[in-house]
Backbone as numpy.savetxt, mean C-alpha at the origin, in Angstrom:
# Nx Ny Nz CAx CAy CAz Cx Cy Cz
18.22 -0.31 -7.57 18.24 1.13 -7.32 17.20 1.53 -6.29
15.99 0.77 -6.19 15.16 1.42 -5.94 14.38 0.21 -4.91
14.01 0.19 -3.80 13.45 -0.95 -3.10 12.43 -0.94 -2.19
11.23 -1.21 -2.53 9.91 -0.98 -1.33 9.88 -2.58 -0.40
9.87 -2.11 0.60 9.80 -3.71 1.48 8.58 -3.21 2.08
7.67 -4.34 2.50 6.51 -4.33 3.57 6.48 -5.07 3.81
5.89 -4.77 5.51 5.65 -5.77 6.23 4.31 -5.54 7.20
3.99 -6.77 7.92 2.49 -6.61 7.98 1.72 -7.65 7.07
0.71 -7.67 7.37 -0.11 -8.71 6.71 0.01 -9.68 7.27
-0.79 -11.16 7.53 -1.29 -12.32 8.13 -2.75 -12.56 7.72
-2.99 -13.50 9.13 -3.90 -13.96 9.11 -4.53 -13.08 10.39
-6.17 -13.10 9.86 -6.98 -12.55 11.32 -8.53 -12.90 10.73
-9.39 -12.96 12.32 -10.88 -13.54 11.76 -11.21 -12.42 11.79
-12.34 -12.77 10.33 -13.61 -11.59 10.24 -13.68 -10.60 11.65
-13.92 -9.41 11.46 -13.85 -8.40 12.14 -12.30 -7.59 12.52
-11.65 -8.09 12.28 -10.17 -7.89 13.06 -9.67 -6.84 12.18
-8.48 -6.22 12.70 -7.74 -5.28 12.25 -6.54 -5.98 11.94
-5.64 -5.09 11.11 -4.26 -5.18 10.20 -3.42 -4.23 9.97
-2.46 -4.12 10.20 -1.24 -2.95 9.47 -0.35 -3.33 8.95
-0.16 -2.21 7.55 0.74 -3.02 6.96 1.48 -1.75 6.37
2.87 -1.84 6.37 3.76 -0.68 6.28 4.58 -0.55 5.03
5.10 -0.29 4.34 5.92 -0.49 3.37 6.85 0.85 3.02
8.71 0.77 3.37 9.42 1.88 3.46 10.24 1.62 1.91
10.43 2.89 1.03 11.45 2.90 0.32 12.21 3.45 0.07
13.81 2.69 -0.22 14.86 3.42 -0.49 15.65 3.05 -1.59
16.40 3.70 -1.40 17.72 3.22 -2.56 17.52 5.31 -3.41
17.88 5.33 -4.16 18.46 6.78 -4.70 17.26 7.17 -5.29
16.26 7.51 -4.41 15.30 8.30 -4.89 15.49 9.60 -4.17
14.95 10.78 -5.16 15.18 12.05 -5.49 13.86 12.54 -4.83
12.31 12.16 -5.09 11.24 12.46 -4.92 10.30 11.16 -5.28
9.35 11.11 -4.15 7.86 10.53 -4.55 6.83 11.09 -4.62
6.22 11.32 -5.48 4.53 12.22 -5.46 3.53 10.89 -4.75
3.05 10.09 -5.83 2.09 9.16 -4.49 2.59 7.51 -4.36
1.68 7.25 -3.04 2.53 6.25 -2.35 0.59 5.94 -2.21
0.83 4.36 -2.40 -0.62 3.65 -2.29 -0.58 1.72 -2.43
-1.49 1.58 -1.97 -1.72 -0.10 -1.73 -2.79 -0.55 -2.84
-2.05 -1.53 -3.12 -3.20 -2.08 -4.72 -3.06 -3.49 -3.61
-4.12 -4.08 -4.26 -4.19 -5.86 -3.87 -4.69 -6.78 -5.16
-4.36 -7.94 -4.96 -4.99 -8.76 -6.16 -5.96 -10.56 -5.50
-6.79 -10.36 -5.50 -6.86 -11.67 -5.25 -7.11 -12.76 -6.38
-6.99 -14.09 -5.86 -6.93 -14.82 -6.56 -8.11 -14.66 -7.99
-7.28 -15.08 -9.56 -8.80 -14.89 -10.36 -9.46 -13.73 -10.78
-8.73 -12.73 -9.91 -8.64 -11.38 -9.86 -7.69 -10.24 -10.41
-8.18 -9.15 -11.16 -7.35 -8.31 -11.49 -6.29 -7.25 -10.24
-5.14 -7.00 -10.66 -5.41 -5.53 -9.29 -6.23 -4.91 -9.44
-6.20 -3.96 -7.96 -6.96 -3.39 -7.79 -6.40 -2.04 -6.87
-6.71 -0.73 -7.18 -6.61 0.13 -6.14 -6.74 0.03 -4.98
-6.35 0.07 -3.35 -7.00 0.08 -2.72 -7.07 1.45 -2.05
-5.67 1.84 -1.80 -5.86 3.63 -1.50 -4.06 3.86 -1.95
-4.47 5.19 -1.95 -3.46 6.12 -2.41 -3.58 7.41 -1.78
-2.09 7.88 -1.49 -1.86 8.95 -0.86 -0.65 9.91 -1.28
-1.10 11.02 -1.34 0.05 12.02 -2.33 1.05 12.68 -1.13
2.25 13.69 -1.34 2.86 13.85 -0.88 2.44 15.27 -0.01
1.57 15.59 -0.47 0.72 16.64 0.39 -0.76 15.95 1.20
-0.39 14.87 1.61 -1.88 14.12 2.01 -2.93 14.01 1.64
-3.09 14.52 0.38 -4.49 14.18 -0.11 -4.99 12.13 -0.30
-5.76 12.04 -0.05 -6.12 10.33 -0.04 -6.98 10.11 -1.05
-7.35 9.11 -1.43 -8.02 8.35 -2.16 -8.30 7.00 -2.29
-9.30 6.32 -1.61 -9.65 5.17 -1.20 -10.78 4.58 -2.24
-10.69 3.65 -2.61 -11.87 2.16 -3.23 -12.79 2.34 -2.56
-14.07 2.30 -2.83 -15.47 2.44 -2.22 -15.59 1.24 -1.24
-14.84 -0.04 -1.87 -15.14 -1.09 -1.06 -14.58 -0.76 0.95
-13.49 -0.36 0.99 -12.72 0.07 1.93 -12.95 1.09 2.68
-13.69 2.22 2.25 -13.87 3.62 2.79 -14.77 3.44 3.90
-14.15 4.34 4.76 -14.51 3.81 6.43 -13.52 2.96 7.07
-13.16 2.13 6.73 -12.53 0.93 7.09 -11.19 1.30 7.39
-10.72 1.10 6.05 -9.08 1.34 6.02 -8.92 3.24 6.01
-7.50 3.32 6.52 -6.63 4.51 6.73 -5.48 4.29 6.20
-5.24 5.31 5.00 -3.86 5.21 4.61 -3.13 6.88 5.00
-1.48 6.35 5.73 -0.49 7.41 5.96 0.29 6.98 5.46
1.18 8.48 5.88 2.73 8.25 4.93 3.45 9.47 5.85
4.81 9.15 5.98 5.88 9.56 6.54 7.16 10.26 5.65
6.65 11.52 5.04 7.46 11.73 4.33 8.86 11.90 4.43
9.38 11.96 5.56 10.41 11.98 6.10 11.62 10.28 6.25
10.75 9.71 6.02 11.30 8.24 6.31 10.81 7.14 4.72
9.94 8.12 4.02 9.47 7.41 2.45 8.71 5.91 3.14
7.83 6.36 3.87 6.87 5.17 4.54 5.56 5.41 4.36
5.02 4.31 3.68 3.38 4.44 3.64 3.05 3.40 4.71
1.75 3.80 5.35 1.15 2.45 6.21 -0.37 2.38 5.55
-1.20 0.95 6.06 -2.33 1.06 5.92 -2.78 0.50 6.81
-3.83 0.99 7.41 -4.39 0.59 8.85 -5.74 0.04 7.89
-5.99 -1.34 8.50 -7.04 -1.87 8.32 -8.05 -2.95 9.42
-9.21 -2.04 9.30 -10.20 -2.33 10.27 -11.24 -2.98 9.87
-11.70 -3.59 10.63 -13.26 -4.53 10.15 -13.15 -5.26 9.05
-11.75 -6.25 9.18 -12.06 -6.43 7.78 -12.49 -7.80 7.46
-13.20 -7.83 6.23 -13.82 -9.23 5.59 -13.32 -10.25 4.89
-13.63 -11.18 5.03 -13.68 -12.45 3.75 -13.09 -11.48 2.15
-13.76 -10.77 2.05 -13.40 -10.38 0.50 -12.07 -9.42 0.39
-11.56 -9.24 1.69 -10.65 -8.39 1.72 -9.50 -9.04 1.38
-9.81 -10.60 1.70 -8.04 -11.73 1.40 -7.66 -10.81 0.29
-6.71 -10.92 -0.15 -6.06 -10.69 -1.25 -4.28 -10.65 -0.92
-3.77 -10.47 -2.03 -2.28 -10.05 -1.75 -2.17 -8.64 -1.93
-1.61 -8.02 -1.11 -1.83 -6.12 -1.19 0.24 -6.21 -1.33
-0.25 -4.77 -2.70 1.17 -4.67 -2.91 1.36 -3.38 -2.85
2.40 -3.15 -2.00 2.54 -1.13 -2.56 2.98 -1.06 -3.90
2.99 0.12 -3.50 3.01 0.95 -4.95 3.85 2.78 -4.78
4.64 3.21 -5.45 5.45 3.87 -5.10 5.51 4.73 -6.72
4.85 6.29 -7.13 5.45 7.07 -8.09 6.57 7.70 -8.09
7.68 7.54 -8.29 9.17 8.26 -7.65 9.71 8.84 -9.16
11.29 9.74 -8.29 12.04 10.20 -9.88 13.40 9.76 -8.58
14.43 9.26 -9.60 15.22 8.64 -8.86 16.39 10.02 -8.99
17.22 9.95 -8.37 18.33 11.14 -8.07 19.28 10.79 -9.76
19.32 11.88 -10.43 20.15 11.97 -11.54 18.85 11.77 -12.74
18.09 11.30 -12.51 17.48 10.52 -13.93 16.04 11.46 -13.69
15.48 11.94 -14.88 14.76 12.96 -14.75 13.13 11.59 -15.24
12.34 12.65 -15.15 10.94 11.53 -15.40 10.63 10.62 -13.67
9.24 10.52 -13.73 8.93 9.70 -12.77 8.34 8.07 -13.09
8.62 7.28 -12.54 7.70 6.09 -12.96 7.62 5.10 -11.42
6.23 4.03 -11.73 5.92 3.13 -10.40 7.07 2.04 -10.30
7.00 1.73 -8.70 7.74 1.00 -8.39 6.71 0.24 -7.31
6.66 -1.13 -7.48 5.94 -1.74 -7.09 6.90 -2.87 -5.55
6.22 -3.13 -4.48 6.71 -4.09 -3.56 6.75 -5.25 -3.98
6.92 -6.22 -3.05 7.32 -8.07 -3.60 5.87 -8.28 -3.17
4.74 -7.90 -2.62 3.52 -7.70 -2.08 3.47 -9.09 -0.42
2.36 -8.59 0.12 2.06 -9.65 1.22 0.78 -9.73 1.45
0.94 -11.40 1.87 -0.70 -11.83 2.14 -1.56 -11.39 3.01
-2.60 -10.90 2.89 -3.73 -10.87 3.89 -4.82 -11.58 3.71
-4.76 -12.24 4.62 -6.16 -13.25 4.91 -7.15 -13.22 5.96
-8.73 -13.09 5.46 -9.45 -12.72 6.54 -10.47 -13.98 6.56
-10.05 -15.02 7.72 -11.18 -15.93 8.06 -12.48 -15.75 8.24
-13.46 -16.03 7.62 -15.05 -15.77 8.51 -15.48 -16.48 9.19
């Protein structure tokens, strides 16, 4: 019913930048927020930012400064621009999507297949 794809993510050395996009479709009605969690290895998820349908943001302390999260409400696209980033940033980053699908009342998350980011030092 419902399908977040992203793309984006690789490899890049310490200091480098990243974007990583993730669009969804299939019979959604409405999304309130659209945001990037990551997990690394050994590791729980983790927030990394979130963004509502009126732009308000909310970013992880670790990230702030760094990363920029948008969204395209018109096309159900979140991006995350990521700058300067570190060794601790590897992780697998997965979107994340609050929606109500067309016909079916209630909202709930819908999560991506996630993608790697790896930052050499």
């Amino acid at each position: 019913q419902v399908q977040l794809v992203e793309s984006g993510g690789g490899l890049v050395q310490a200091g480098g930048s990243l974007g990583l996009s993730c669009a969804a479709s299939g019979s959604i009605f409405s999304i309130s927020t659209m945001g990037w969690y990551r997990q690394a290895p050994g590791k729980q998820r983790e927030l990394v930012a979130a963004i509502t349908s009126g732009g308000r943001t909310n970013y992880a302390d670790s990230v702030k400064g760094r990363f920029t999260i948008s969204r395209n409400n018109a096309n159900n696209t979140v991006y995350l621009q990521m700058n300067s980033l570190k060794a601790e940033d590897t992780a697998i980053y997965f979107c994340n999507a609050n929606l109500q699908l067309i016909f079916v009342s209630g909202q709930r998350d819908y999560w991506g297949q996630g993608t790697q980011v790896t930052v050499s030092s």
